[in-house]
VONUMAR-568863 format. One line per field, with one value per atom (N, C-alpha, C): residue number from 1; atom name; residue in three letters; x, y, z. Coordinates in Angstrom, 3 decimals. Example, Ala and Ser with C-alpha at 12.3 -4.5 7.8 and 13.67 -1.06 7.14 Angstrom:
REM residues 2
i = (1|1|1|2|2|2)
at = (N|CA|C|N|CA|C)
aa = (ALA|ALA|ALA|SER|SER|SER)
xx = (13.190|12.300|13.200|12.850|13.670|12.900)
yy = (-5.690|-4.500|-3.300|-2.250|-1.060|0.030)
zz = (7.800|7.800|7.800|7.080|7.140|7.870)
***
This chain:
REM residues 133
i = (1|1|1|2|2|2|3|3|3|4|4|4|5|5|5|6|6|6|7|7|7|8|8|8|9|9|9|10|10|10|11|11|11|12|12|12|13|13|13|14|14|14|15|15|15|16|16|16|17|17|17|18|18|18|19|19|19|20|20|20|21|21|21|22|22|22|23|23|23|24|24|24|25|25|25|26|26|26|27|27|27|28|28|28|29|29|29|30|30|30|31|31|31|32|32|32|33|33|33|34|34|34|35|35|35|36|36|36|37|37|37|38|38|38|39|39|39|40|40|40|41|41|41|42|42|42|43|43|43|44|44|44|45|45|45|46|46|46|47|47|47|48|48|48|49|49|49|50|50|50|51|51|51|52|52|52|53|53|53|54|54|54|55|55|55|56|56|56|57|57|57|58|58|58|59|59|59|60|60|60|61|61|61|62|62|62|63|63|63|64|64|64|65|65|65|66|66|66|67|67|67|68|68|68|69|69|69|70|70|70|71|71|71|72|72|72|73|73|73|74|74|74|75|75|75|76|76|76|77|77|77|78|78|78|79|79|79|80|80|80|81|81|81|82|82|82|83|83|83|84|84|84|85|85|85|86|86|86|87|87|87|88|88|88|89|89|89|90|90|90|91|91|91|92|92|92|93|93|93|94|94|94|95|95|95|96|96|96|97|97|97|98|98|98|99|99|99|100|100|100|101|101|101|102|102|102|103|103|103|104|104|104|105|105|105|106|106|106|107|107|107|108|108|108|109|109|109|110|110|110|111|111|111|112|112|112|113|113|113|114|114|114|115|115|115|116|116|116|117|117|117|118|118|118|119|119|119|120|120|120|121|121|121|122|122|122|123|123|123|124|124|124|125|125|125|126|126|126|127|127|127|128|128|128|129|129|129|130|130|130|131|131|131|132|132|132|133|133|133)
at = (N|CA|C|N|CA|C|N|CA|C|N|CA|C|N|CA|C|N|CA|C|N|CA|C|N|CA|C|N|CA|C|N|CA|C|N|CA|C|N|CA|C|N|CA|C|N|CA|C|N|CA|C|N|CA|C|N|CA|C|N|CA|C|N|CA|C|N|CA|C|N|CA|C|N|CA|C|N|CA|C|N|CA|C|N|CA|C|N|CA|C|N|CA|C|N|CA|C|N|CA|C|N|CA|C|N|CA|C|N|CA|C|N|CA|C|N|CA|C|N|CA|C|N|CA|C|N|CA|C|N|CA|C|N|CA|C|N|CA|C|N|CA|C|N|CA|C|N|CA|C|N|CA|C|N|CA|C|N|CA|C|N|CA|C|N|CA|C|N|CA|C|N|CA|C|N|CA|C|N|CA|C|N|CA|C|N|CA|C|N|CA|C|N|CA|C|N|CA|C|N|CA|C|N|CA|C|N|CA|C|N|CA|C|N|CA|C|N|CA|C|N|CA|C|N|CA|C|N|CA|C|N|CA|C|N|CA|C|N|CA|C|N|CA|C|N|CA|C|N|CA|C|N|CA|C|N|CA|C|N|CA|C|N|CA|C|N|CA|C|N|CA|C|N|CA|C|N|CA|C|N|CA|C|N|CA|C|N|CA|C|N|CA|C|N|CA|C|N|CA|C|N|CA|C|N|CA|C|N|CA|C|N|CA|C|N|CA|C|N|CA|C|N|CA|C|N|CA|C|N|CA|C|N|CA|C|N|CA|C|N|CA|C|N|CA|C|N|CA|C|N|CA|C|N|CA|C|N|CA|C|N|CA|C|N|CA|C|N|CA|C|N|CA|C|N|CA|C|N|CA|C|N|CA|C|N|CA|C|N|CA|C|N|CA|C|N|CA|C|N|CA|C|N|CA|C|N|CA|C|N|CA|C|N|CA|C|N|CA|C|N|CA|C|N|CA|C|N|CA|C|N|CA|C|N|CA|C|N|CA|C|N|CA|C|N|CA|C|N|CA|C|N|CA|C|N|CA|C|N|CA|C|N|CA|C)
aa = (UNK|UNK|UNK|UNK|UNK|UNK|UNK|UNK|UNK|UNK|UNK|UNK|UNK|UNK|UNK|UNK|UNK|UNK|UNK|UNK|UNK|UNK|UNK|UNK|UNK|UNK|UNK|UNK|UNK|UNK|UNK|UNK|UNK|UNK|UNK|UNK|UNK|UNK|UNK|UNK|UNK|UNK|UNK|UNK|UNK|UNK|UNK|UNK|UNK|UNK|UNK|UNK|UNK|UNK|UNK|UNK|UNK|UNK|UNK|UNK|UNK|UNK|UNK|UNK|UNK|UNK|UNK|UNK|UNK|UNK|UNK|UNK|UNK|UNK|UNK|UNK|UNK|UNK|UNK|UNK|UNK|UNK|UNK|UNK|UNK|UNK|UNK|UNK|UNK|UNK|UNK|UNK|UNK|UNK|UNK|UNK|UNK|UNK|UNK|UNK|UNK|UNK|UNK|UNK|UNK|UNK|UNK|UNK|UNK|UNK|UNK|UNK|UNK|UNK|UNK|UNK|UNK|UNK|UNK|UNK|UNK|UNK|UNK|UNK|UNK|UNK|UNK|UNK|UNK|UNK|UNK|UNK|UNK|UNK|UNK|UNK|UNK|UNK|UNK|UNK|UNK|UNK|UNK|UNK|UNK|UNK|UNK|UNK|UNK|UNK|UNK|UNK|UNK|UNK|UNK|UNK|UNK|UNK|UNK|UNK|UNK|UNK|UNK|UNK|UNK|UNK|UNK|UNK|UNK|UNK|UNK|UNK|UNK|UNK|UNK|UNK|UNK|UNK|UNK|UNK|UNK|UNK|UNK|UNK|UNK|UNK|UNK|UNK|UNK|UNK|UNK|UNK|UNK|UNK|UNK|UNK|UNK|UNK|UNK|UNK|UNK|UNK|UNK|UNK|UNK|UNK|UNK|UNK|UNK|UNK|UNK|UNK|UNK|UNK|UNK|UNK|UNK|UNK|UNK|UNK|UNK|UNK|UNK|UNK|UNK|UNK|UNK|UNK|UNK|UNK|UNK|UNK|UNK|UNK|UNK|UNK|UNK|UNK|UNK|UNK|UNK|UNK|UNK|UNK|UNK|UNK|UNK|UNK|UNK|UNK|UNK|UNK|UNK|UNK|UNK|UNK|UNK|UNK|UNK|UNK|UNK|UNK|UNK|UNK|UNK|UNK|UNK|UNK|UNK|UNK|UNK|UNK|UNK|UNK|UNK|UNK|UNK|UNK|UNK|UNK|UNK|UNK|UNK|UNK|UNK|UNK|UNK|UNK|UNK|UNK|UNK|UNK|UNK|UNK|UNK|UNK|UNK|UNK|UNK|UNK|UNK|UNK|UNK|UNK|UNK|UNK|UNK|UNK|UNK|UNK|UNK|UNK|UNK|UNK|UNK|UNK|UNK|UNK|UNK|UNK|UNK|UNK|UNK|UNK|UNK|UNK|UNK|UNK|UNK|UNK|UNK|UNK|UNK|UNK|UNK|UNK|UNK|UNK|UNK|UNK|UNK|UNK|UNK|UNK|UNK|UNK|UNK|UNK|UNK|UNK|UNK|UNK|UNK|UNK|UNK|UNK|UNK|UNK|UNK|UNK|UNK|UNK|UNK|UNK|UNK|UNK|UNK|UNK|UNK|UNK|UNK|UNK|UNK|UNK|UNK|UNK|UNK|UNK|UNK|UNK|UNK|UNK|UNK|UNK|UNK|UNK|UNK|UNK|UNK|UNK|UNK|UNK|UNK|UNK|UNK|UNK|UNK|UNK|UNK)
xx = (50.015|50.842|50.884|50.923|50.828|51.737|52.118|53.473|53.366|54.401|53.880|55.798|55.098|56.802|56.776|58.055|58.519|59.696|59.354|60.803|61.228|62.195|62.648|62.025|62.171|61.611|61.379|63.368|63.244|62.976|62.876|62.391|63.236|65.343|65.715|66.499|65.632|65.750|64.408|64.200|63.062|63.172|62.658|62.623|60.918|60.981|59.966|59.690|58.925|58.320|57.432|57.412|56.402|56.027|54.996|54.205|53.690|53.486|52.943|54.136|54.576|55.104|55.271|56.383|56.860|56.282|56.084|56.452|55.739|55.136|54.992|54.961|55.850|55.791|56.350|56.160|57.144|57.872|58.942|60.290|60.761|60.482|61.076|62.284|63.028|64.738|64.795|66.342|66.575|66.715|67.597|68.283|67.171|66.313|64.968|64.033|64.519|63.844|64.517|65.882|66.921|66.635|66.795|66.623|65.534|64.809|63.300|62.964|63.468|63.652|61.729|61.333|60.065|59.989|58.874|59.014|59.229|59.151|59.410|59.502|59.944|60.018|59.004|58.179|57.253|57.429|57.937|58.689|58.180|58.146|57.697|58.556|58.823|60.129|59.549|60.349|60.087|61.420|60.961|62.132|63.143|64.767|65.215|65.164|64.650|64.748|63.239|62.435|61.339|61.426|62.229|62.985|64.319|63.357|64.718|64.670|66.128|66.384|66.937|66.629|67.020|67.367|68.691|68.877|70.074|70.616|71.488|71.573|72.621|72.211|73.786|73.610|74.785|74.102|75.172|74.703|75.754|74.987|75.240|75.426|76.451|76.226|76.170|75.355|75.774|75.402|75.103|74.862|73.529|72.335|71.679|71.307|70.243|69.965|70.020|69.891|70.284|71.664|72.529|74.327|74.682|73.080|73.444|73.761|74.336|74.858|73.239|73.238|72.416|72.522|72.703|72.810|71.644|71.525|71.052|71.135|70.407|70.293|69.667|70.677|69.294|70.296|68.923|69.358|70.279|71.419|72.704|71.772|71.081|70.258|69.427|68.330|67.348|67.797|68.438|69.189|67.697|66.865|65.348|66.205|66.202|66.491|65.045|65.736|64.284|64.384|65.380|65.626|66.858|66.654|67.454|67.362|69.042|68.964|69.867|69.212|69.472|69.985|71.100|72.100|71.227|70.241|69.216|68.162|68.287|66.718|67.326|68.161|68.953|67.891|67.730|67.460|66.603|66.302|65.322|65.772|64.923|65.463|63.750|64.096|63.101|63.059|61.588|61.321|60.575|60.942|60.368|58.551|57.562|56.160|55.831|56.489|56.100|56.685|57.451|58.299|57.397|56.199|54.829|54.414|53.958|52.796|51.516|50.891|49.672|49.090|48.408|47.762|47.258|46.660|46.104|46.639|48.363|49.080|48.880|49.326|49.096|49.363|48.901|48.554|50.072|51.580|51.766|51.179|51.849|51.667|51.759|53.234|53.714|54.775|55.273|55.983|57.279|58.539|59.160|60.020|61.169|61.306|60.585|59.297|58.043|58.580|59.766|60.066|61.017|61.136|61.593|60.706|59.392|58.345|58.470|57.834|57.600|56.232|56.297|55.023|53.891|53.585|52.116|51.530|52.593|52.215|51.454|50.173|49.182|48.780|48.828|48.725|47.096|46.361|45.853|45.996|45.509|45.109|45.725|45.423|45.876|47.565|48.290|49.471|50.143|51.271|51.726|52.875|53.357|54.234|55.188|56.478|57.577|59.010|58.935|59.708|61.121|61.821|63.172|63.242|63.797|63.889|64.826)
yy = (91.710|92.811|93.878|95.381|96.385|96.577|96.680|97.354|98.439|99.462|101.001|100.973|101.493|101.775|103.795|103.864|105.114|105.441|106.551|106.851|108.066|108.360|109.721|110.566|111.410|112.372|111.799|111.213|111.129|109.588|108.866|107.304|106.571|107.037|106.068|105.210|105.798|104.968|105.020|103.880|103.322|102.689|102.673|102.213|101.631|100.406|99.703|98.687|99.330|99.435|98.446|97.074|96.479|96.668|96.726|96.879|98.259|98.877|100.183|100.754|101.932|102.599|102.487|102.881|102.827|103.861|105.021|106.526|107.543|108.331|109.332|110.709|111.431|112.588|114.139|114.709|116.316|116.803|117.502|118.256|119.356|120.433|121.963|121.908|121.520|121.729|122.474|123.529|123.718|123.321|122.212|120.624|120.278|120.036|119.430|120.622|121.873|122.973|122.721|123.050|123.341|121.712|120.910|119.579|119.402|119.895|119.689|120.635|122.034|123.038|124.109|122.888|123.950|123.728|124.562|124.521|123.414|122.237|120.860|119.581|118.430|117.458|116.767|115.668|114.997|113.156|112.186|111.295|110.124|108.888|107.668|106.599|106.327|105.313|104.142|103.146|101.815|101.023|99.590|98.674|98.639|98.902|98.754|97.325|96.248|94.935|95.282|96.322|96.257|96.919|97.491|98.778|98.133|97.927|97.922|98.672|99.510|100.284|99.559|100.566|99.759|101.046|101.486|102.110|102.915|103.451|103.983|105.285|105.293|106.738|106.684|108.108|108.460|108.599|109.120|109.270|110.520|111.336|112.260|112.449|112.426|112.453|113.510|114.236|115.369|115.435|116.564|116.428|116.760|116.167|117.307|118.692|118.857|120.020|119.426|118.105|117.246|117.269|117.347|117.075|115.744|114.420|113.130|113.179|112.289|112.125|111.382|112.028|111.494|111.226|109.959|109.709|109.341|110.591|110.653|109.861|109.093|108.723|109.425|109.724|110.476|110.362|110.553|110.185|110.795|110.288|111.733|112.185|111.619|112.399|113.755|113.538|114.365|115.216|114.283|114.824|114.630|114.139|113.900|112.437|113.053|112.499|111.065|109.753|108.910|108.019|107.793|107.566|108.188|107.635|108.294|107.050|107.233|106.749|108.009|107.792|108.537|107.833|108.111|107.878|107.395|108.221|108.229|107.664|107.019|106.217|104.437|103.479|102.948|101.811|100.742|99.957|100.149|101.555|102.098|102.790|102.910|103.975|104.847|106.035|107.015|106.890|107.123|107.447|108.857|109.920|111.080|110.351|111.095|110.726|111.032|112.648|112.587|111.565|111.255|109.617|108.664|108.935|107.752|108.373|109.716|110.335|109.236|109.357|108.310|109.863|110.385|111.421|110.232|109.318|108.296|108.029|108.723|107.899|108.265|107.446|107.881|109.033|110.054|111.291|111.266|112.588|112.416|112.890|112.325|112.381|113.615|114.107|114.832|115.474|116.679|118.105|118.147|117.772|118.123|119.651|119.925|121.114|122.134|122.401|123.529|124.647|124.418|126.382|126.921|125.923|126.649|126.508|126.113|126.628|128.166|128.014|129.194|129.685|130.948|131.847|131.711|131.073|130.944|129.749|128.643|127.173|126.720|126.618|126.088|124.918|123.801|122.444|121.999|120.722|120.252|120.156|119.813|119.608|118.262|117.364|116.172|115.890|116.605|116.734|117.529|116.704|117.155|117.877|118.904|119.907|119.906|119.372|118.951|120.394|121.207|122.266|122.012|120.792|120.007|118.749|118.387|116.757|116.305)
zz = (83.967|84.425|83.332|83.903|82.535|82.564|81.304|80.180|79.787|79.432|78.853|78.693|76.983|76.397|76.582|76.802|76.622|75.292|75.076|73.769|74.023|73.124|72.896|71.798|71.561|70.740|69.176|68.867|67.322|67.695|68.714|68.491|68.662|68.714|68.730|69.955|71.531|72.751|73.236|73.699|73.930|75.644|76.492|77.727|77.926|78.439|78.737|79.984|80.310|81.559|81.713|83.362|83.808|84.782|85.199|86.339|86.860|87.509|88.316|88.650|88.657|89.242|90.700|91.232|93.063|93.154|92.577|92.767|91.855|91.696|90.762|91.189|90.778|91.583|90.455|91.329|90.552|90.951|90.493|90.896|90.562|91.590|91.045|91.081|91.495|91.693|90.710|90.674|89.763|88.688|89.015|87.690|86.656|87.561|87.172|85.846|86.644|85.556|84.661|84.529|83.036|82.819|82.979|82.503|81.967|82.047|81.306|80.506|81.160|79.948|80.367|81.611|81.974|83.427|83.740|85.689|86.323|86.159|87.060|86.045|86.614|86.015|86.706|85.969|85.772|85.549|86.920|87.014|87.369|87.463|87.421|88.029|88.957|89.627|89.670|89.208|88.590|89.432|90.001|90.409|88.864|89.532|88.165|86.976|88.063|87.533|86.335|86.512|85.796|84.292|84.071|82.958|82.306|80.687|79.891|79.195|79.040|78.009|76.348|75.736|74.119|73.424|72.307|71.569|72.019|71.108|71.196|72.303|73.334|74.761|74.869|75.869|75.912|77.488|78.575|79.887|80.765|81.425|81.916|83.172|84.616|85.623|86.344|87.266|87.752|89.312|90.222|91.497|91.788|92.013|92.236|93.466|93.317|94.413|95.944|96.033|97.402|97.951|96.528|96.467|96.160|95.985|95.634|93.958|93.855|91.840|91.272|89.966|89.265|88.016|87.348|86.447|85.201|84.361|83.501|82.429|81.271|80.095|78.930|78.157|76.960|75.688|74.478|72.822|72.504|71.808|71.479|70.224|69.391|68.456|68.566|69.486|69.944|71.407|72.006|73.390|74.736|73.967|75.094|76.211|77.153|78.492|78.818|78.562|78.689|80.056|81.064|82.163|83.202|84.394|85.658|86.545|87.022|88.170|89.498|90.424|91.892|92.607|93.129|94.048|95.474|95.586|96.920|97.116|95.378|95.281|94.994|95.421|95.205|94.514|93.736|93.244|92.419|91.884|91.379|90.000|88.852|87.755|87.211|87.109|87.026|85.364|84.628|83.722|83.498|82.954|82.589|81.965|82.839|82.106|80.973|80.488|79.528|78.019|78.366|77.164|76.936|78.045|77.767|76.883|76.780|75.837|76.536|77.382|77.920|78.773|78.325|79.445|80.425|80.469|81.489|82.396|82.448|83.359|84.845|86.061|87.034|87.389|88.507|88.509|89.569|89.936|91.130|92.251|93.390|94.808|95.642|95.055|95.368|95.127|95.026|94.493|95.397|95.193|95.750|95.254|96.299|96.112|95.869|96.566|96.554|96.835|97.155|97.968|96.217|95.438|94.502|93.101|93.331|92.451|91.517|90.642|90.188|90.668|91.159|92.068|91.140|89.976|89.612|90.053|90.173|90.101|91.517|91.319|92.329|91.956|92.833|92.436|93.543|92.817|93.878|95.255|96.314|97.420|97.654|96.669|96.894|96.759|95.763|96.300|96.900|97.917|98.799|98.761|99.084|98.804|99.381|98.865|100.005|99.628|100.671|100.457|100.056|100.289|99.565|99.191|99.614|99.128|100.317)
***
């Protein structure tokens, strides 16, 4: 079974991951922009039984662009956000891809919130463009 650790910026939360991903996808939402700090977030949904976290986090809840709660995890050091769980995604916790640093990693599926893209962003063919969530 494959393993792939994730961290935070300065190193000191770590989340580790077994098996394949449920999910890989992207997210314009707004949340998702200011939360990432660039046009979309870049996400990985894992059974939560598959994800342990380790290190010191603090956790953030808010609503998102759906109106479901989402509870954030990230370093009070660095403030890099290294998991999520969604109210809408129930048994599940999201890892930000880039916390792998693995360019190898699986490619996503699909783009949600497309109607709030930024007007340059043209994606493959192969993913699918979901105007909300």
């Amino acid at each position: 079974m494959i393993e792939r650790s994730a961290r935070c910026a300065c190193g000191g939360l770590m989340a580790a991951v077994q098996g394949e991903p449920l999910d890989v996808y992207l997210c314009s939402c707004t949340d998702c922009q200011r939360g990432t700090g660039s046009a979309f977030s870049y996400a990985a949904l894992f059974p939560e039984a598959a994800v342990s976290i380790a290190g010191e986090r603090r956790q953030y809840t808010h609503r998102g662009d759906s109106g479901r709660a989402i509870d954030s995890t990230f370093c009070p050091t660095c403030g890099t956000a290294i998991a999520f769980r969604a109210e809408g995604l129930p048994g599940t916790l999201g890892v930000p891809v880039g916390c792998f640093a693995d360019p190898g990693f699986p490619r996503p599926s699909k783009l949600f919130w497309a109607s709030r893209r930024h007007h340059w962003l043209e994606l493959p063919d192969t993913i699918a463009l979901i105007e909300t969530q």
